[in-house]
C-alpha positions in Angstrom: -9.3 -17.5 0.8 -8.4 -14.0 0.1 -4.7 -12.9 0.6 -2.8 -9.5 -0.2 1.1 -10.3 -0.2 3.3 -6.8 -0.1 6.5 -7.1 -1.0 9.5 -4.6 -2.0 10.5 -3.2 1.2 14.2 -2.9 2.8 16.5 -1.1 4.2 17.9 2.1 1.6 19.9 5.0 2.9 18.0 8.5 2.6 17.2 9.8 -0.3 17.0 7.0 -2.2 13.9 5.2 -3.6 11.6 1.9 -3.0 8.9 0.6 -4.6 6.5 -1.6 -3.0 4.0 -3.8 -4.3 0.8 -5.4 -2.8 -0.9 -8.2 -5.0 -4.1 -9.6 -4.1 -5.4 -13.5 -4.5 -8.2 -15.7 -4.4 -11.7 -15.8 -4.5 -12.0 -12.2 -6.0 -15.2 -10.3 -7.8 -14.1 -7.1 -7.9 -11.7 -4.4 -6.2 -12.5 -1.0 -5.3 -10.7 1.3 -3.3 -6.9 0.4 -2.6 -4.9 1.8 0.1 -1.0 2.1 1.8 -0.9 2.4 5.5 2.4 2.2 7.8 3.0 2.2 11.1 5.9 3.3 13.0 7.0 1.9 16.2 4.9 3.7 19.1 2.3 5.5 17.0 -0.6 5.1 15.6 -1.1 3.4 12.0 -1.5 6.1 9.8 -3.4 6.9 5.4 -0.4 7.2 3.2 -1.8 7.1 -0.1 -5.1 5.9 -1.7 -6.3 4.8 -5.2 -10.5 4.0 -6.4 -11.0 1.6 -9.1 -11.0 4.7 -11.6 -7.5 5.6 -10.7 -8.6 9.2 -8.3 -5.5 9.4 -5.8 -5.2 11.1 -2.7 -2.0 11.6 -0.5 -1.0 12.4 3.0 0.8 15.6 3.1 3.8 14.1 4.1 4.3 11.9 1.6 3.0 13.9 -1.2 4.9 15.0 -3.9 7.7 12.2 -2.9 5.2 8.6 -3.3 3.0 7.7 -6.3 0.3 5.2 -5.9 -1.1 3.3 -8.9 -2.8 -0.1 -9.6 -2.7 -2.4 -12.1 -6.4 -4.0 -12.3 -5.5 -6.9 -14.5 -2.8 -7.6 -11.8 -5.2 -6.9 -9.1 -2.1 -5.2 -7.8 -1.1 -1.8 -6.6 2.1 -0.1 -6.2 3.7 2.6 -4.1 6.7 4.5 -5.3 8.3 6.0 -2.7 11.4 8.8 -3.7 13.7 10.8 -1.8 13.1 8.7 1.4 13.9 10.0 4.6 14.3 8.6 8.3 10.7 9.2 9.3 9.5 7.4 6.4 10.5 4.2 8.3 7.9 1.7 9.3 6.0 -1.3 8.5 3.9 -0.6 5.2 0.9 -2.5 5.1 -1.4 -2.8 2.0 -5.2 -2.5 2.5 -7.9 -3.1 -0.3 -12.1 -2.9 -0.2 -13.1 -5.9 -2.0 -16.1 -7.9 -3.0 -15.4 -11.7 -3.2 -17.5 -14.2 -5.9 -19.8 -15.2 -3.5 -21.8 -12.3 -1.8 -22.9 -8.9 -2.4 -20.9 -6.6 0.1 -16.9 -5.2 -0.5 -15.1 -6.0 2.8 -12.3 -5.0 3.9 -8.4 -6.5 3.9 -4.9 -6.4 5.0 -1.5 -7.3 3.8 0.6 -8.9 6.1 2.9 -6.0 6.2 6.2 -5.7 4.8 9.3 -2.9 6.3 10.9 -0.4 5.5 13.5 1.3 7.5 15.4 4.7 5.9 18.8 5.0 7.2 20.6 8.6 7.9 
């Protein structure tokens, strides 16, 4: 079966810097679009940062100019580089990925478990 694993996240004081990863396994064709999400305790999950196949990124303006997103397709991995962190960065960070298993024609859609990442002031 298909899995995506995060993994990377902690606890760092603000202003300092985390990388996450998100790898995906099993049964895989191809990936398309790859995508960070986090959620924060009482609200609503939210789009941090996207990457298609052809490397096109697109940020949420909170984030941007502090995060990078990037993939590595012979990994079937992708990253998030998150600098000069702050307390509202804090939540769980969960990796998402539109994929087309081996056996079918369709991409569907998958989630990491999660991993968290709590900013300290």
């Amino acid at each position: 079966q298909v899995q995506l694993v995060e993994s990377g996240g902690g606890l760092v004081q603000a202003g300092g810097s985390l990388r996450l990863s998100c790898t995906a396994s099993g049964s895989i064709f191809s990936i398309n679009v790859m995508r960070w999400y986090r959620q924060a305790p009482g609200k609503q999950r939210e789009l941090v940062a996207t990457i298609t196949s052809g490397g096109s990124t697109n940020y949420a303006d909170s984030v941007k100019g502090r995060f990078t997103i990037s993939r590595d397709n012979a990994k079937n991995t992708v990253y998030l580089q998150m600098n000069s962190l702050k307390p509202e960065d804090t939540a769980v960070y969960y990796c998402n990925a539109d994929l087309r298993p081996r056996v079918g024609d369709f991409f569907y859609n998958h989630w990491g478990q999660g991993t968290q990442v709590t900013v300290s002031s």
